[in-house]
C-alpha positions in Angstrom: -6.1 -15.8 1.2 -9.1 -17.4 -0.6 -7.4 -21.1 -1.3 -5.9 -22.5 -3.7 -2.0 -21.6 -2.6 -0.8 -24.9 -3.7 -2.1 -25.4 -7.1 -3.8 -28.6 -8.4 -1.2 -30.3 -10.3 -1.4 -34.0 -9.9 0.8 -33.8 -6.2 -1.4 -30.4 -4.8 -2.6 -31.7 -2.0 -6.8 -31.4 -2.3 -8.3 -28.7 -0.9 -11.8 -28.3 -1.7 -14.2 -25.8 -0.2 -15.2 -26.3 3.6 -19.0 -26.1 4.6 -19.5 -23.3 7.2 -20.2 -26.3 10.0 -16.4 -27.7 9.1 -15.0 -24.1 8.6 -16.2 -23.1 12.0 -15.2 -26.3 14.1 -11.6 -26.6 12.3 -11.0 -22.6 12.7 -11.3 -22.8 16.4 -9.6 -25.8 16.8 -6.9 -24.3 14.4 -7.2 -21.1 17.4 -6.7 -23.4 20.3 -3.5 -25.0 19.0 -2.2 -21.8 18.0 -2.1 -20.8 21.4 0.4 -23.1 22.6 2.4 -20.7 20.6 1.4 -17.8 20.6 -0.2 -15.6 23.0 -2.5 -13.8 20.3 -4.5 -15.8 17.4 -7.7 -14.3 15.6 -9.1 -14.6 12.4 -10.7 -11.9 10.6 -14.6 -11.4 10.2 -16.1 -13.0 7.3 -18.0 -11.5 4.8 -21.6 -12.0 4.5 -23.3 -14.7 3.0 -20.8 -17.1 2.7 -22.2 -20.5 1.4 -18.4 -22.2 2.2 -15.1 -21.2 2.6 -11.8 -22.0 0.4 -9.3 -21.6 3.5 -9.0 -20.4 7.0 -6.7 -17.6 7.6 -5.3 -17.2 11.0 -3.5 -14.0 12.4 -1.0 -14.2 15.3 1.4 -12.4 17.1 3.6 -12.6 20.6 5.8 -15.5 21.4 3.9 -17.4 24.7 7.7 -18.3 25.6 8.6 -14.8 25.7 5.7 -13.6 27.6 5.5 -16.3 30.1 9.0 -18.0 30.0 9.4 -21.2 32.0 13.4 -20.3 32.2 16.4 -18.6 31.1 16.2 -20.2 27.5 12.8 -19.2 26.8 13.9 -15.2 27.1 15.1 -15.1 23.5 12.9 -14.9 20.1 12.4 -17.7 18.1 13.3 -17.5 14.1 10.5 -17.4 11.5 11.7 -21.0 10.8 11.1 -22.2 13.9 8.1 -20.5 14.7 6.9 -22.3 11.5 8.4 -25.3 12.4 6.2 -25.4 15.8 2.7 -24.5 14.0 3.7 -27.3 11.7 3.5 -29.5 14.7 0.1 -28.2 16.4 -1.3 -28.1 13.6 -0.5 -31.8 11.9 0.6 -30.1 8.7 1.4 -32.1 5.9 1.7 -29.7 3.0 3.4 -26.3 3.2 4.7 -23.2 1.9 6.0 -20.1 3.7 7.5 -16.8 2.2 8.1 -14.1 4.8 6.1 -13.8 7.7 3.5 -15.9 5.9 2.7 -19.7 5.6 0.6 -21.8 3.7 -0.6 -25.1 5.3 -2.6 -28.0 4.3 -4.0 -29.8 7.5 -5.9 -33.2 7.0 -10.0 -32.7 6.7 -11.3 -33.7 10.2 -12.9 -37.0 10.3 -16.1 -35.8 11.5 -16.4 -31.9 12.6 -15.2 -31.3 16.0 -11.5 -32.8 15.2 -8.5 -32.3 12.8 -7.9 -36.5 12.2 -7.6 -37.2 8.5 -10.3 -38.5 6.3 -9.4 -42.5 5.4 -7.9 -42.8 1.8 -9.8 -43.5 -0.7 -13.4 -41.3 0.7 -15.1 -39.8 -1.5 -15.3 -36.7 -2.6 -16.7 -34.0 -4.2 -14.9 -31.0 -6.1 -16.4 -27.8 -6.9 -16.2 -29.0 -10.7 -18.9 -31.5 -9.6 -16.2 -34.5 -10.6 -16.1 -37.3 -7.8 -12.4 -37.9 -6.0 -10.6 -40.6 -4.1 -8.2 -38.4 -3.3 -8.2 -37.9 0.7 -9.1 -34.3 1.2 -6.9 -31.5 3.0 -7.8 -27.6 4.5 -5.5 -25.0 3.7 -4.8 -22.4 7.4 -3.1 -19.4 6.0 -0.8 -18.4 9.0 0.5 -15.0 9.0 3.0 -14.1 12.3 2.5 -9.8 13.2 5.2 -8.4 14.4 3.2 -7.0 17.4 -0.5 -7.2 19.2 -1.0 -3.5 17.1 -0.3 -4.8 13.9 -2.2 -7.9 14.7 -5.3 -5.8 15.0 -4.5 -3.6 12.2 -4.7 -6.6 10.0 -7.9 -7.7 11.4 -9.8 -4.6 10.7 -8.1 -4.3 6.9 -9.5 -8.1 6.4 -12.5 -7.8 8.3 -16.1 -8.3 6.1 -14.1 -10.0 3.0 -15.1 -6.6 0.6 -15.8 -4.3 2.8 -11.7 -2.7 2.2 -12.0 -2.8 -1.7 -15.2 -1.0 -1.7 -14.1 1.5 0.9 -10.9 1.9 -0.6 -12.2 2.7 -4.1 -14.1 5.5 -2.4 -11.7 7.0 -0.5 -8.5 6.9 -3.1 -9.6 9.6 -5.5 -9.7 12.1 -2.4 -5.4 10.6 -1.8 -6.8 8.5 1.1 -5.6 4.6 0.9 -5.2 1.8 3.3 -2.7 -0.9 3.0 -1.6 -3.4 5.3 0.4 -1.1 7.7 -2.0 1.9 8.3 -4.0 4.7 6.4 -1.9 7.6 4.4 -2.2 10.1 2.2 -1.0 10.9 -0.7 0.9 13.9 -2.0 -0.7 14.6 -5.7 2.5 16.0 -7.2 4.8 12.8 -6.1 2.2 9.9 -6.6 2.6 10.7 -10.3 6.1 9.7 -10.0 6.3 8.1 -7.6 3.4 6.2 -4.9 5.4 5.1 -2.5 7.5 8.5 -1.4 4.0 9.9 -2.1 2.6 8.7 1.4 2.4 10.1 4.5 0.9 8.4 7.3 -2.2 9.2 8.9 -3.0 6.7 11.5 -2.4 2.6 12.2 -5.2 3.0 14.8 -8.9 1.1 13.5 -10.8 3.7 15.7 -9.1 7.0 14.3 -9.7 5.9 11.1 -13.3 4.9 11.1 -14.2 8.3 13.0 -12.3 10.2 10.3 -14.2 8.3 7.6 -17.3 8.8 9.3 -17.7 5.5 9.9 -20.2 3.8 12.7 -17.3 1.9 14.7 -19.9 -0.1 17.1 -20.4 -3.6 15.1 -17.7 -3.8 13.0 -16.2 -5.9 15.0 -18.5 -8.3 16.7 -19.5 -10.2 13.8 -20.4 -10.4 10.3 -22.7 -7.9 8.3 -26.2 -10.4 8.0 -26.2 -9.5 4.2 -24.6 -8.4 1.1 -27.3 -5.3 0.9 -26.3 -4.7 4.4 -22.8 -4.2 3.4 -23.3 -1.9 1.0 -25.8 -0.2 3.4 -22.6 0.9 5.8 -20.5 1.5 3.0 -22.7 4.2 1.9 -22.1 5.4 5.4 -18.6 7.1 4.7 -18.9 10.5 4.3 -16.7 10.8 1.4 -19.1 8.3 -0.8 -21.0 9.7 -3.5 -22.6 9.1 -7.0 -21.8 10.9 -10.4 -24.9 12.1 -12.0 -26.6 10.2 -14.6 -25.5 11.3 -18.4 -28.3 13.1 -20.4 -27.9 10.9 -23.2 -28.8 7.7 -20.9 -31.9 5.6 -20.6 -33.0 5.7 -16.7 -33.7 2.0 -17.1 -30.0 1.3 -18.9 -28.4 -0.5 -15.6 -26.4 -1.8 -17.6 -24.8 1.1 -19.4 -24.2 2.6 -15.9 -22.3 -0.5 -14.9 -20.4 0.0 -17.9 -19.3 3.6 -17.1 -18.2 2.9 -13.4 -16.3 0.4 -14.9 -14.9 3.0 -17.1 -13.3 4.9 -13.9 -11.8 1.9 -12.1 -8.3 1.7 -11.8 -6.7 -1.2 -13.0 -6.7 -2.7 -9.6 -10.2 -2.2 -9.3 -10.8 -3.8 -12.6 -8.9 -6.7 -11.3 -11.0 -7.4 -8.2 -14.0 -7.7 -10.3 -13.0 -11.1 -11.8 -12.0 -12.4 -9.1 -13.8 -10.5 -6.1 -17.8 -11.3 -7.1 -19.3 -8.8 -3.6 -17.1 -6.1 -5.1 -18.3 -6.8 -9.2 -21.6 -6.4 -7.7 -20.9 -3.2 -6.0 -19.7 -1.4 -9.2 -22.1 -3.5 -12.1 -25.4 -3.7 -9.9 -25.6 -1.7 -6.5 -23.9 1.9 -7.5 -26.2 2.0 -11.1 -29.3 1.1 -8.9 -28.7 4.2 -6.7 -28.0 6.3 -9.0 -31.4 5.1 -11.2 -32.7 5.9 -7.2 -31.2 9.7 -7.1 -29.6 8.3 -4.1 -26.0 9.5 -2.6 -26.1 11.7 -6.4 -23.7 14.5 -6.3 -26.2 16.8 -8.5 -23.3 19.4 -9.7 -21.3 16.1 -11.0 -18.4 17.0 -8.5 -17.6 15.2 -5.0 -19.0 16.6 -2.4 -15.5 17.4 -0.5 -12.4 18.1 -3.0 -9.2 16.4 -2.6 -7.6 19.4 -1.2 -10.2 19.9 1.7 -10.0 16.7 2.7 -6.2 16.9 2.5 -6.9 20.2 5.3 -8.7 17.9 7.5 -6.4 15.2 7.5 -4.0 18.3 9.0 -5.9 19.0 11.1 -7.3 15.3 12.6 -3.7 13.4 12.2 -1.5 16.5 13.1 0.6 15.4 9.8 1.0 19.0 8.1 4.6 19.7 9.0 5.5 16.4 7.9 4.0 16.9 4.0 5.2 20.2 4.2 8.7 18.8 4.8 7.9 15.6 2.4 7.1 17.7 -0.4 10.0 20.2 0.0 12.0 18.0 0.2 10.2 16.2 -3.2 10.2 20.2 -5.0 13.8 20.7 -4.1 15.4 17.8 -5.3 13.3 17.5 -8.7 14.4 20.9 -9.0 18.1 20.6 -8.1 18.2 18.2 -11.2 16.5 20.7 -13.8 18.5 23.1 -12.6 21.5 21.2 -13.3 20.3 20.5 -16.8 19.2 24.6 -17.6 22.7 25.3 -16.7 23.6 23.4 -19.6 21.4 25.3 -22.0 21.6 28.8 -20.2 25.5 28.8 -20.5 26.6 30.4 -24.3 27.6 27.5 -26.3 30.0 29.5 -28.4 32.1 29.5 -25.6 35.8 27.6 -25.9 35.1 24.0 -24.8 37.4 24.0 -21.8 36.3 27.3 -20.8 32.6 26.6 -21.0 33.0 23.3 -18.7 35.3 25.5 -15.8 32.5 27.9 -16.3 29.6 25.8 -15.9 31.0 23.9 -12.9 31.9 27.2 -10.8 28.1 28.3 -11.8 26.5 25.1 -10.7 29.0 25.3 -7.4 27.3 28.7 -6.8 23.9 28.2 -7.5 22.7 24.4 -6.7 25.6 24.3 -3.7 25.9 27.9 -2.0 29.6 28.2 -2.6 30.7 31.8 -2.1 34.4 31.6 -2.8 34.1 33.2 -6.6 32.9 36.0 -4.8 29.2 36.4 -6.0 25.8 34.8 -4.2 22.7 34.9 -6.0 19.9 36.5 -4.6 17.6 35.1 -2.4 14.6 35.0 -5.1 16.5 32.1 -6.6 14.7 29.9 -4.8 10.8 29.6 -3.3 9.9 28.2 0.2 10.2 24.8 -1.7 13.5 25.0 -2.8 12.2 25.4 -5.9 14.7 27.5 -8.4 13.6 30.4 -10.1 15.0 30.3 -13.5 14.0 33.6 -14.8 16.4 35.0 -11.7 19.3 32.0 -12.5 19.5 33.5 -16.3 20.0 36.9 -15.0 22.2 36.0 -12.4 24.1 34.3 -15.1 23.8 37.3 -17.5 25.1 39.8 -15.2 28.2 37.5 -13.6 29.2 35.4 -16.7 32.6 37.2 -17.5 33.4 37.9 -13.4 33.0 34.2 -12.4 34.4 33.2 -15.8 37.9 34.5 -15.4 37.7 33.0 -11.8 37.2 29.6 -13.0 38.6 29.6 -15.4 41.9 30.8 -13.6 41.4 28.2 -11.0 41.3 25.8 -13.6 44.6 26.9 -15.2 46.4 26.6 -11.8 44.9 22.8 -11.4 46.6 22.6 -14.2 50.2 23.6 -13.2 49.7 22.4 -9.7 49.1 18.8 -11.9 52.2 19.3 -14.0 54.4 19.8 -11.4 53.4 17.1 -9.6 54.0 14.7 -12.1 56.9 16.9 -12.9 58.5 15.8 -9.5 57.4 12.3 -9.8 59.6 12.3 -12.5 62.2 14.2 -10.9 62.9 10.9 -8.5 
């Protein structure tokens, strides 16, 4: 998305930015061939104000064959290759790239508006650098095939209003609430640290769910464009999770600048990315948050959200119906973090003056008994060793150790010795032959 896909080396095709007139006219027309493919095609809503576009990206899903086959052959799914193959021919495509479920295409720049004929060679042009071309012109379709009409619409609503996500979504993350291309989720705080991905749970793939949750008005977002930036910003505000840190005492109420500066502070390096490249979003942080905070507007006056990250965790329970599944998730998280440092405690907890061979027999029989349940030495340790996690209590595994470290000892240590023999007369027998 946004252009630019296939570089500008000397044999990038040219792609410069489409006029909302060309945009428009080659978007639909984009639509209609798509549907001799496909039985759904959309393309998200724009954001507001654009002055021209750098490419047209185009969202489909459902094989036409499959849902209205003409005969026996037309009852099986088509490859990604030849799906792309066929939007290559409806389209006219004479550049591409495709990774995935994704493709890149450059189609010719319609002769005049209402078609998708190339420009002669050798019309002029004129880039975005102002510099004058002879080199015909092309339009980059972004084509991305959904595995389904659901997550189809999903993507339409994550892409819809250009910004609208990256603003949102720098809201709602610090409360464990983020969006991605699938669904919403939330995250478990004590696994994100290690590790984001295991961290999630999912809330909901469904666009209405999550915009009631949010708070969000649902009616408009997704008949058209917002008219303005401002008016962006103006439903953004809307989410009942936004809010504004005070100002600092030590600030000048007229420094919009220095309040730019700290909400750049408190971006996350993702955020910080978006700015350069994302100009809505740079204006959202540098301009529009320090001008409503100068206002007293959306200000938190205690310095603190209004709704912690653990309430809003509690109403995600109890809106999603997801509580048994973190529950289990972060068991599951607890027990085997803990399984580990248990396994390394042993180590330490076990006397070190011990005899070498000993100490190993030992330590295995004790991990055995603890970590694994095993109740052949004859001891179990008590049911305290562990919390409703799964979490061990090491102040209990010490003095279960303590109290069992000669009884357990002699049993390993005698199992160990009649491996031993049981080894030596195998090979004793082997020999024997």
């Amino acid at each position: 998305m946004g252009g630019g896909a296939f570089g500008s080396g000397a044999d990038a095709p040219f792609t410069p930015r489409m006029p909302p007139d060309v945009y428009r006219k080659v978007r639909d027309n984009c639509h209609a061939a798509l549907r001799q493919i496909f039985t759904y095609v959309a393309t998200p809503i724009e954001g507001p104000g654009k002055k021209d576009h750098g490419d047209i990206d185009v969202l489909v899903a459902g094989e036409r064959q499959l849902a209205f086959p003409a005969g026996a052959q037309d009852t099986e799914p088509r490859s990604l290759p030849d799906l792309f193959a066929g939007i290559k021919g409806v389209l006219r495509v004479h550049h591409s790239n495709t990774v995935g479920n994704t493709g890149n295409f450059a189609i010719p720049w319609p002769a005049e508006p209402g078609g998708l004929s190339a420009i002669p060679t050798g019309s002029a042009d004129v880039e975005a650098s102002g510099e004058e071309t002879n080199r015909p012109r092309y339009i980059q379709v972004d084509v991305q095939i959904c595995r389904d009409f659901d997550g189809l619409t999903w993507r339409l609503f994550k892409h819809a209003h250009g910004d609208i996500w990256n603003i949102l979504g720098s809201t709602i993350r610090p409360f464990g609430l983020i969006l991605d291309e699938d669904a919403m989720w939330l995250r478990i705080p004590e696994i994100e640290k290690i590790d984001k991905k295991k961290a999630k749970v999912l809330l909901s793939s469904d666009p209405t769910e999550v915009l009631h949750f949010l708070g969000l008005e649902v009616e408009g977002f997704w008949t058209e464009p917002f008219p303005t930036v401002e008016a962006l910003f103006e439903y953004a505000t809307t989410c009942r999770l936004f809010w504004v840190s005070p100002r600092r005492e030590d600030e000048d109420v007229a420094d919009l600048g220095a309040e730019g500066d700290e909400a750049k502070k408190k971006l996350k390096s993702n955020d910080r990315r978006r700015m350069r490249y994302r100009p809505i979003f740079r204006i959202w942080v540098e301009e529009y948050i320090p001008a409503l905070r100068a206002g007293n507007k959306f200000v938190a006056k205690t310095g603190t959200p209004p709704e912690s990250r653990d309430t809003v965790r509690d109403q995600a329970f109890a809106w999603f119906y997801i509580e048994q599944e973190y529950e289990d998730r972060l068991k599951e998280w607890r027990s085997k973090r803990s399984v580990d440092e248990m396994k390394r405690f042993l180590k330490e907890v076990i006397p070190i003056d011990l005899e070498n061979n000993y100490r190993a027999a030992l330590s295995g029989a004790m991990r055995k008994i603890i970590i694994e349940g095993d109740e052949s030495f004859g001891v179990t340790p008590p049911a305290a060793v562990r919390d409703r996690y799964g979490v061990f209590d090491k102040g209990v595994v010490r003095d279960f150790i303590k109290q069992n470290l000669q009884g357990v000892g002699r049993k390993a240590w005698d199992r160990q010795c009649q491996r031993a023999r049981e080894a030596m007369e195998g090979k004793a027998k082997g020999r024997g032959k």
